[in-house]
C-alpha positions in Angstrom: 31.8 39.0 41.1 28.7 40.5 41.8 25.5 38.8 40.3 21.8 40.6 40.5 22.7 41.8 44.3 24.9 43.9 45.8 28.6 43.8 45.1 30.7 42.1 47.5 32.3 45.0 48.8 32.3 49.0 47.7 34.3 49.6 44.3 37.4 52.2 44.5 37.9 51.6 40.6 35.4 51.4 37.8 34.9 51.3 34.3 34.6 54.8 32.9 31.3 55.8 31.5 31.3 55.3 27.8 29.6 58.3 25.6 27.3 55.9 23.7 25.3 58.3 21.9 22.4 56.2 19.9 24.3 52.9 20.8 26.6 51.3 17.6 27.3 53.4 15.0 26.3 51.7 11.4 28.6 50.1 9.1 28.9 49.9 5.5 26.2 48.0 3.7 27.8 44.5 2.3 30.2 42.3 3.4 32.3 44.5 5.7 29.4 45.5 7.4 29.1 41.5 8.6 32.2 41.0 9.0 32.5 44.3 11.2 29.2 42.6 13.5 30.7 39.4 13.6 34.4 40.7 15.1 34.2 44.2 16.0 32.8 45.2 19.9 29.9 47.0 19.9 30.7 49.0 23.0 34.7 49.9 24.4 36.4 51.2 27.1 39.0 53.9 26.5 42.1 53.4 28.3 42.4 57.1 29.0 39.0 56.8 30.9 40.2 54.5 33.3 40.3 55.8 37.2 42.8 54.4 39.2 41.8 53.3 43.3 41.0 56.2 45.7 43.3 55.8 48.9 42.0 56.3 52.8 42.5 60.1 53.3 44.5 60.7 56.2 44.1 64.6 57.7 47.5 66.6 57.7 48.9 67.1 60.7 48.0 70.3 62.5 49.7 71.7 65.6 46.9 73.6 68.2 47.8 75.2 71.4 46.5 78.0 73.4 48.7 80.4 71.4 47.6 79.6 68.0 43.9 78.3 68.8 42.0 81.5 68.1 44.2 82.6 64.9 43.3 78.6 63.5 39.7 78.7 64.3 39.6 81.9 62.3 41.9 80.5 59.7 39.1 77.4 60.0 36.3 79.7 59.2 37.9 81.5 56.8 38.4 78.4 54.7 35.3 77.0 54.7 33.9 80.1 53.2 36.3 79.6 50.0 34.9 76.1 49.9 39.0 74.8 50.8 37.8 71.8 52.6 40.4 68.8 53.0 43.2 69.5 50.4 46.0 70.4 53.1 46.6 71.4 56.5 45.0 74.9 55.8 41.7 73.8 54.7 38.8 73.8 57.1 38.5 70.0 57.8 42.3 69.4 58.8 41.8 72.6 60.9 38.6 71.8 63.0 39.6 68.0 63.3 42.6 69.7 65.2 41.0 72.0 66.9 38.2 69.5 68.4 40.6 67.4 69.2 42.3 70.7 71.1 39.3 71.5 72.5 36.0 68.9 72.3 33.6 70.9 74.5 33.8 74.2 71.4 30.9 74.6 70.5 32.0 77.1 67.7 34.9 74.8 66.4 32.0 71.3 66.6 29.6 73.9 64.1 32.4 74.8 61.8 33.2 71.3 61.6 29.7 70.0 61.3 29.3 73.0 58.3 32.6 71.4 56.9 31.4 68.0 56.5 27.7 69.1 55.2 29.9 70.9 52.4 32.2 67.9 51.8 28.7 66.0 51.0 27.0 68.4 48.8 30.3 68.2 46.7 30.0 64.8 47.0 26.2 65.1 46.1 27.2 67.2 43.4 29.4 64.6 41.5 27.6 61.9 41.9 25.2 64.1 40.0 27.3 64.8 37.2 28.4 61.0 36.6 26.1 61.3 33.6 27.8 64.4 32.2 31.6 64.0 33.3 33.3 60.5 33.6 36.1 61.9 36.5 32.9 63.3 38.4 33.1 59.5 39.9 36.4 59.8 41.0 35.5 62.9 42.9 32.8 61.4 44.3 35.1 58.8 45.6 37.6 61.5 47.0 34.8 62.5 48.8 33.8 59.7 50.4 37.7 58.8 51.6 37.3 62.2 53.5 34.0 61.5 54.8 34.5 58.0 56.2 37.8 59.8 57.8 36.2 62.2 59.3 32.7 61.1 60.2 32.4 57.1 59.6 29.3 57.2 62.2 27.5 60.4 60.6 24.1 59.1 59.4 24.1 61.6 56.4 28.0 60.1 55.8 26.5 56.8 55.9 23.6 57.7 53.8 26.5 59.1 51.2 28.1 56.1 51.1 25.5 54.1 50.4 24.8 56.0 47.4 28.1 55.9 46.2 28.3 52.4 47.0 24.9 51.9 44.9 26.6 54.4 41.8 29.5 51.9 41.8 27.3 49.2 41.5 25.6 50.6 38.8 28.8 51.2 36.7 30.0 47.4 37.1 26.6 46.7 35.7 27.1 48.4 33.1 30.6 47.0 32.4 29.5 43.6 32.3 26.4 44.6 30.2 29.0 45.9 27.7 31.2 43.5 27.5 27.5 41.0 27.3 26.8 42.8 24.1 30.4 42.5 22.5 29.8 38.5 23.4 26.3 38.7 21.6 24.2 37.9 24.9 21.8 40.8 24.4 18.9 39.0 26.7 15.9 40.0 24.6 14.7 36.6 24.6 16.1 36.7 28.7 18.6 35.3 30.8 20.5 37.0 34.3 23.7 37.1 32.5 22.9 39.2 29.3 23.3 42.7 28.7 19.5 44.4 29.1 19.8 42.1 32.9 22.4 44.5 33.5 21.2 47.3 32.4 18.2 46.9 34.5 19.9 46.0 37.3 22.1 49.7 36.8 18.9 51.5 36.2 17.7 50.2 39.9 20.5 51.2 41.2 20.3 54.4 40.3 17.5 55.8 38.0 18.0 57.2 34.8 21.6 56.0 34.4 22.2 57.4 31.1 24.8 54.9 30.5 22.6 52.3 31.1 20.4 53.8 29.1 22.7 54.4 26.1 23.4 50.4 26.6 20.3 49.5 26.2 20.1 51.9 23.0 23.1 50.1 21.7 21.1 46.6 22.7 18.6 47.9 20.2 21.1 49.1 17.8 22.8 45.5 17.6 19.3 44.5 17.0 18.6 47.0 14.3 22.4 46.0 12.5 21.6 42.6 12.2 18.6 43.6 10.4 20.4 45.2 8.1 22.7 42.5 7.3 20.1 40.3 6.7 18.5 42.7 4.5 22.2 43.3 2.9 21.9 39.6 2.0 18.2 40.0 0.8 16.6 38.3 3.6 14.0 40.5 4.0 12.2 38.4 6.3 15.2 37.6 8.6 15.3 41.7 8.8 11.5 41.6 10.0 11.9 39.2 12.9 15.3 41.0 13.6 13.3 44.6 13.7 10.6 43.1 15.4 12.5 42.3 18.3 14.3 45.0 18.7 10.8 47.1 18.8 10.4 45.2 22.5 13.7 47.0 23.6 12.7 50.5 23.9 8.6 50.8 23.3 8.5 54.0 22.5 11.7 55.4 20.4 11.4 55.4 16.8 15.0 54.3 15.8 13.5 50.9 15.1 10.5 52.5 13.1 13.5 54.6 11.3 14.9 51.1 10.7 11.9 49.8 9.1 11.6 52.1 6.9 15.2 52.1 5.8 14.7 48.6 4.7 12.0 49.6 3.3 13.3 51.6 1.1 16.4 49.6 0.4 13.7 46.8 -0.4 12.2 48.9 -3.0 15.8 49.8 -4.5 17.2 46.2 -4.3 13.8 45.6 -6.6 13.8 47.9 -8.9 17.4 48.0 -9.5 16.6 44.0 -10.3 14.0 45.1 -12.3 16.1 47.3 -14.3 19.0 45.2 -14.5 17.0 42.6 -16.0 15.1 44.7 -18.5 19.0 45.8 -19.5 20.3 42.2 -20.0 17.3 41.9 -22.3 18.4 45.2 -24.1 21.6 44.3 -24.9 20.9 40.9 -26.1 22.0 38.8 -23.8 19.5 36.1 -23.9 16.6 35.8 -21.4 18.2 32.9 -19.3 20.1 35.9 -17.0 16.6 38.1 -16.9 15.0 35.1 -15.6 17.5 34.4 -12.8 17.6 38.2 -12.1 13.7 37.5 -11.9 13.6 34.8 -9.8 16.2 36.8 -6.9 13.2 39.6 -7.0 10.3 37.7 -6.6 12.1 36.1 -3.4 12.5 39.3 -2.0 9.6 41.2 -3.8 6.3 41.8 -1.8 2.9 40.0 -3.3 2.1 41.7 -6.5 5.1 44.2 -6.6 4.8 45.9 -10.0 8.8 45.6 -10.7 8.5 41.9 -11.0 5.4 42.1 -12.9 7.2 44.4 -15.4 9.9 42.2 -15.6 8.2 39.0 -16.0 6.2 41.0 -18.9 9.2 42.0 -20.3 10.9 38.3 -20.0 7.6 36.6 -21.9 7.5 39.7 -24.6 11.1 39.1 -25.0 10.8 35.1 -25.7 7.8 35.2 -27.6 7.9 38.9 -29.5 11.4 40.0 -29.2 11.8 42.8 -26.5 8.5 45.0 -27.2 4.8 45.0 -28.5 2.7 47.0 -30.2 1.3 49.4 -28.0 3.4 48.4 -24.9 3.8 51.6 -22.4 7.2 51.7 -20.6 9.9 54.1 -19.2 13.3 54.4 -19.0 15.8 54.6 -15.7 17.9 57.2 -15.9 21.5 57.8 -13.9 20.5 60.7 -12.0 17.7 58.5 -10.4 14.1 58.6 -11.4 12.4 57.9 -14.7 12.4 59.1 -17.9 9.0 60.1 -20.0 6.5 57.3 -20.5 6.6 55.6 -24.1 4.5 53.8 -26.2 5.6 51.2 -28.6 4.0 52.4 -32.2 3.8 49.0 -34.4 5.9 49.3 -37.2 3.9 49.3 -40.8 3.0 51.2 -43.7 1.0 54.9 -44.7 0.6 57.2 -47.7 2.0 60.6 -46.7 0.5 63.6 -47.5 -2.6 65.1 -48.7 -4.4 63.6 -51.9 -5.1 66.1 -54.8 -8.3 68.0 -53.9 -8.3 67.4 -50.3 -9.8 70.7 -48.7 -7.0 73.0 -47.4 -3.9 70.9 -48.4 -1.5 72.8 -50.6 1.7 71.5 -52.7 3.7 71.9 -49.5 2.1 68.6 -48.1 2.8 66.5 -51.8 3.2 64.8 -53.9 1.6 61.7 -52.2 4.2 58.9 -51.0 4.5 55.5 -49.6 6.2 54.9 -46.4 7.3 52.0 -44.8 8.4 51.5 -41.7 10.2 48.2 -41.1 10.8 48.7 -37.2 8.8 49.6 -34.2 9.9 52.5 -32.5 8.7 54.0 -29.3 6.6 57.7 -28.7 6.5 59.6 -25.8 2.6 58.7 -24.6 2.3 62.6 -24.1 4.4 66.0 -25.4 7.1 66.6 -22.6 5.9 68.0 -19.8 7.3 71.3 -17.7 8.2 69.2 -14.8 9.7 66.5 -17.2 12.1 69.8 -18.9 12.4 71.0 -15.2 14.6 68.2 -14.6 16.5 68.3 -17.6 17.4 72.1 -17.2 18.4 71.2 -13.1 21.0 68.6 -14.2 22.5 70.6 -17.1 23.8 73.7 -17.7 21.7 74.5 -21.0 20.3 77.9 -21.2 17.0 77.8 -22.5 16.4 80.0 -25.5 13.5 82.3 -24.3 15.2 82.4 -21.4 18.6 84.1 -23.1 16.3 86.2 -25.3 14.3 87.0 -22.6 11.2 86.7 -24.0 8.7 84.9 -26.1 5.3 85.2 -27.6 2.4 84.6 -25.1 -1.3 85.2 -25.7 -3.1 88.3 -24.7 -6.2 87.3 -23.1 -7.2 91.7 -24.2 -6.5 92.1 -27.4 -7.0 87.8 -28.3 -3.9 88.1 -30.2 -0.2 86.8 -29.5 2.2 89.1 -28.7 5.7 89.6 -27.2 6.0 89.6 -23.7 8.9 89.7 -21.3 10.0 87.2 -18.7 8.5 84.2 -20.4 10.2 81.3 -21.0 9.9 77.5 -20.2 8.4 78.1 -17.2 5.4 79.9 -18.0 1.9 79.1 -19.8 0.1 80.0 -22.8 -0.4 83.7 -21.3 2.8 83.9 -19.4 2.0 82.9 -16.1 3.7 80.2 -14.2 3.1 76.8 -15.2 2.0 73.7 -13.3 4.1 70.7 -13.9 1.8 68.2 -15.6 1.6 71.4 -18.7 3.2 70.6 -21.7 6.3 72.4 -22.0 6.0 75.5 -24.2 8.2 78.6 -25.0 11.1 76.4 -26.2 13.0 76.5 -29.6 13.7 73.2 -31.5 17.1 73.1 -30.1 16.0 73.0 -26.6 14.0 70.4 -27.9 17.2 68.3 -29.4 18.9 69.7 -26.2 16.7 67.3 -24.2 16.8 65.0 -26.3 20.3 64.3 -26.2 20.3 64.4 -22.4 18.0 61.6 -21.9 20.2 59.9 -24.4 23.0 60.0 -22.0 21.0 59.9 -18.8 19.0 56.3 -20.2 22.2 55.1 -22.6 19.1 54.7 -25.2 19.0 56.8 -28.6 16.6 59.4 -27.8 15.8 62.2 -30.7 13.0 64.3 -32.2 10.3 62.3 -34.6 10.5 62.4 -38.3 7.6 64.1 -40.2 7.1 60.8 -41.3 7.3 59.0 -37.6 4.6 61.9 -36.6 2.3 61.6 -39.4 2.2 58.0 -38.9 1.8 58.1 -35.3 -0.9 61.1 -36.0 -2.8 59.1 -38.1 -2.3 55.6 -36.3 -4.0 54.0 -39.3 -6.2 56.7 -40.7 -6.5 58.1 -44.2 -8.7 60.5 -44.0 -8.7 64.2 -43.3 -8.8 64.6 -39.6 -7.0 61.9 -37.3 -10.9 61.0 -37.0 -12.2 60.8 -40.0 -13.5 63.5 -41.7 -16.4 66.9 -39.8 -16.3 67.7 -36.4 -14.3 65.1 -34.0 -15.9 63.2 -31.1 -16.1 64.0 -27.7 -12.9 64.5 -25.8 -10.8 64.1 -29.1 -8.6 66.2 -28.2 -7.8 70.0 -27.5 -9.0 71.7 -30.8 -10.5 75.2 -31.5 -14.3 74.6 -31.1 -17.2 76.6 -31.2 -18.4 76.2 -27.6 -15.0 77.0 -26.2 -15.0 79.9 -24.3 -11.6 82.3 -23.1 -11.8 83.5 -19.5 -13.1 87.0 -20.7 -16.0 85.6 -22.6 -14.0 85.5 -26.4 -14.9 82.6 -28.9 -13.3 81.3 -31.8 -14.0 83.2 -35.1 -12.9 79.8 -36.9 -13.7 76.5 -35.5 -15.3 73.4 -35.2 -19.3 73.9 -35.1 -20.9 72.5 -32.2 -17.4 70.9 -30.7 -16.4 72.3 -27.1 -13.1 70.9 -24.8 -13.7 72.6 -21.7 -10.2 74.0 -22.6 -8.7 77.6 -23.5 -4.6 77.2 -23.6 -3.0 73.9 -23.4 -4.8 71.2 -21.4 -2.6 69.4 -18.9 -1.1 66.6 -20.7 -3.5 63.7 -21.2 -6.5 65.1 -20.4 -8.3 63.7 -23.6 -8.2 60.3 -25.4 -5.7 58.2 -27.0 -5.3 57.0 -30.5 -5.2 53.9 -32.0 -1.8 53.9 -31.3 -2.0 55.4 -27.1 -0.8 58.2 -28.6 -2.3 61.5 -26.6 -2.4 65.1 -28.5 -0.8 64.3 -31.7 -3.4 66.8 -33.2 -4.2 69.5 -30.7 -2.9 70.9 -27.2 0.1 71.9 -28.4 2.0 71.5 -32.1 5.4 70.2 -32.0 8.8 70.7 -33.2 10.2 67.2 -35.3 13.7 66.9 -36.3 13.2 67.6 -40.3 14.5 71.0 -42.4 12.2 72.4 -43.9 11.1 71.7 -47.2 8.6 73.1 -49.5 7.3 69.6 -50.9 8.0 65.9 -50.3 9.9 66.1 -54.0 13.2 63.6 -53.0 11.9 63.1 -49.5 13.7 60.1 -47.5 11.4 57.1 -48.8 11.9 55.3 -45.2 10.8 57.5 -43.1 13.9 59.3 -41.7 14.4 62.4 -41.0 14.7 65.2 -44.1 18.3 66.8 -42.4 20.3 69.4 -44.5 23.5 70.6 -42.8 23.0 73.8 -40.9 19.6 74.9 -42.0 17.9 77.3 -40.1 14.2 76.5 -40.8 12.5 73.4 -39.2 9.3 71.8 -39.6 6.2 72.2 -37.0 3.6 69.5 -36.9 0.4 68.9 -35.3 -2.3 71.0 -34.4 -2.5 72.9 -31.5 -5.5 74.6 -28.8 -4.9 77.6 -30.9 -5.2 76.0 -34.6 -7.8 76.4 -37.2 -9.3 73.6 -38.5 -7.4 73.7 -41.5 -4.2 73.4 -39.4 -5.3 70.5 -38.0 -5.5 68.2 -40.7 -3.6 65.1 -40.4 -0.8 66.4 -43.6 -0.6 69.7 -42.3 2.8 71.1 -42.1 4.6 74.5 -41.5 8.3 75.3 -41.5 9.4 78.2 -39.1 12.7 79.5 -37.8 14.2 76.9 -35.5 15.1 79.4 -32.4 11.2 80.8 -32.4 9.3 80.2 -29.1 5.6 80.5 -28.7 3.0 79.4 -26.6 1.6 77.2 -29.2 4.7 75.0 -30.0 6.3 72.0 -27.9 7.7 69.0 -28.3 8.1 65.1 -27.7 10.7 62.7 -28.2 10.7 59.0 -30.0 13.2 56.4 -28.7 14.8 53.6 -30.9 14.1 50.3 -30.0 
């Protein structure tokens, strides 16, 4: 056994050299993946790799006399020029060792053979250079050397040979018993002779840049690196830490173990939100907040300080004891299957509103009475903000719906010339107010009231919540958030930052104003604003009034004359005409009254027109 030195005599057999590539492959996350560290070896010999002992060569016997001697040294010659050194008696090295023994004092025959046995040790040279590359290049080398120490066992340059072979055995029994170290779990990071990195040092001294010690050192990290993961697996994120830490001191340098880190990472933040969520589910389907609390107290053992997830959760655990599961007012989102989020909500307080505009109120019209009460005896939540381009962008990715401008082929855009709306090709979803591409954080225009339902629905099945399109009566209340005047301020020109409304200070990008709007008001704004961009209402409600109307799910209906009294939607089978609500950038101020209402054929598109969605809670 050979221990930190030199072996106790030259190795004829070996271990083949194992294709490591990154070290251990990784296993399934869970169990199987610990019960795979615990019994499975990290590192294996192939039987088929195996090389079997190189015997003494012994030269073929050649007969010499003075009849044959010059036709042999040719033959010699001729030989060594094909690179046929030692296979049989008509290679060059059985030839000359005949003919020197024939004739000593040749000085022709002693060159050949000195050229012989310089070529016999570059091939040697040659596979002991390609051990890294070929795992029979050893066995070669080993031929070699049999010939050599035949031939020439006093030849310095022989000798020199042999010591390097003797040092590239060496190096492979190191790196046998640093593989079979790392099967028994005796990695030596903490140190220790007898532990795989020992060994793999002492092959890399042997012979630098052993790329199977190399690879066992990598495998050395990668041990490290699994047992980090199945601490993490078990949510021991701090086992994984002390795991990765040490296996950073393996190979300074290499970023597997940075890779590693941020793997966890990331399966932290999974293992925390999926907590979250599952939680915030238990309390969804009723299940009593004694499981959300012990879901809550696994994440905030594994949760960094101040992780928003538990926050949420805890949030959710006290609303849910002391409130049922929301509050008025409470913002939240939804997971959906395909990963991600779905839209922001707001919980709107449930309550009670007139509907409608009083006799005599400036602009109103039959269409927005008679006058009624409406009460509301359930929360429900609002999207914060209409749906957003980026928001439908992910929708139309995961289905196959075909938008309605899109099939048409066109919608109506504004004309920054003329100032007027018109028809324009190629303009669908994806475009703005005048046609153009549109940013992400735009609310979606250019889409029909089925599109709207369309997207609806999908977040239904993505979240497993009922999503759908607001009532007239969910909008108005929302719109008005507790106001019964006018305006959803009050009554003359709103306040600063309102809202997107046509005002008199606003200004198109070719210099056009507003023939009727609100004196002396200005948003900074000509098209739909990015969603948000102005203040809330009493509610957290953005843009009810302004930016952009919006399609909601009633028919439409030239009074409130046998209206739904609670609220729900106004639905007759298979009509064709749906109700618009809300202001938009584009509106008079008579259009943005809090009762205005407008029915219009379901499949138009327009830049003025969007949409958000309510979720029952």
């Amino acid at each position: 056994m050979w221990r930190g030195g030199r072996l106790r005599a030259p190795l004829l057999a070996f271990a083949a050299m194992l294709a490591l590539g990154s070290g251990c492959s990784r296993e399934p996350a869970g169990p199987s993946r610990e019960a795979a560290g615990a019994r499975a070896p990290i590192v294996t010999i192939s039987a088929d790799q195996a090389v079997s002992p190189v015997p003494p060569w012994r030269a073929p016997v050649v007969e010499v006399n003075d009849g044959n001697f010059k036709e042999l040294k040719t033959r010699a010659a001729a030989a060594l020029k094909e690179g046929r050194l030692s296979g049989d008696a008509d290679d060059a090295i059985p030839l000359y060792l005949a003919l020197r023994r024939f004739a000593p004092d040749d000085a022709a025959v002693e060159a050949g053979f000195r050229r012989a046995t310089a070529s016999l040790l570059r091939k040697g040279g040659e596979a002991l250079a390609a051990i890294d590359r070929d795992p029979l290049s050893l066995r070669r080398a080993h031929e070699v050397g049999a010939v050599a120490r035949a031939i020439a066992p006093d030849d310095a340059k022989v000798a020199a040979y042999l010591a390097r072979l003797d040092r590239a055995d060496q190096a492979q029994e190191a790196n046998r018993l640093g593989e079979e170290a790392i099967n028994e779990g005796r990695l030596g990071v903490d140190g220790g002779k007898d532990t795989a990195l020992a060994y793999f040092n002492q092959a890399l001294e042997l012979r630098p840049g052993d790329q199977r010690a190399n690879q066992g050192i990598a495998a050395v990290e990668s041990a490290l690196i699994r047992r980090a993961e199945v601490a993490a697996d078990h949510d021991d994120y701090p086992g994984a830490q002390r795991e990765l830490d040490t296996a950073a001191k393996v190979r300074p340098g290499f970023s597997s173990v940075d890779d590693a880190r941020a793997r966890v990472a990331m399966q932290r933040i999974a293992r925390v939100n999926a907590l979250r969520d599952a939680g915030v589910a238990v309390l969804t389907r009723n299940a009593g907040v004694d499981e959300a609390r012990r879901l809550l107290a696994v994440l905030l053992r594994i949760a960094p300080a101040g992780d928003p997830a538990a926050r949420e959760l805890r949030e959710r655990i006290d609303l849910a004891t002391h409130y049922g599961l929301f509050r008025p007012g409470q913002a939240f989102t939804d997971a959906m299957q395909g990963g991600g989020r779905g839209p922001q909500l707001v919980v709107i307080p449930h309550g009670a509103f007139r509907m409608g505009a009083p006799e005599g109120e400036i602009d109103s019209s039959d269409a927005d009475r008679p006058l009624r009460n409406i009460r509301f005896e359930r929360g429900l939540a609002m999207s914060r903000t209409e749906i957003t381009v980026g928001e439908f962008r992910r929708f139309m990715a995961a289905t196959k719906h075909r938008a309605r401008a899109s099939r048409r082929g066109y919608s109506n855009a504004y004309d920054e010339r003329s100032g007027n709306f018109v028809r324009r090709g190629n303009v669908d979803w994806q475009s703005d107010y005048a046609g153009n591409p549109a940013r992400d954080d735009m609310p979606v225009i250019h889409v029909s009231a089925k599109d709207a339902q369309a997207y609806a629905e999908w977040l239904s099945a993505q979240t497993g919540q009922r999503y759908r399109l607001p009532s007239e009566a969910e909008f108005e209340y929302a719109l008005r958030a507790g106001n019964a005047r006018r305006y959803p301020w009050g009554d003359g020109t709103p306040p600063v930052r309102a809202g997107n409304f046509t005002g008199g200070l606003d200004v198109s990008p070719s210099g056009r104003r507003w023939q009727n709007a609100f004196a002396g008001y200005g948003d900074g704004a000509w098209g739909p604003a990015p969603v948000g961009s102005y203040r809330a209402n009493a509610f957290g409600v953005h843009d009810l009034s302004g930016n952009v109307s919006e399609w909601v799910a009633d028919c439409w209906h030239d009074t409130y004359r046998r209206a739904p009294r609670d609220g729900a939607a106004w639905l007759n089978p298979g009509c064709r005409s749906r109700v618009i609500r809300g202001g938009s950038w584009a509106s008079s101020p008579a259009q943005t009254r809090s009762a205005w209402r407008q029915g219009s054929d379901g499949n138009v598109t327009s830049a003025r027109i969007g949409f958000r969605v309510v979720r029952e809670i």
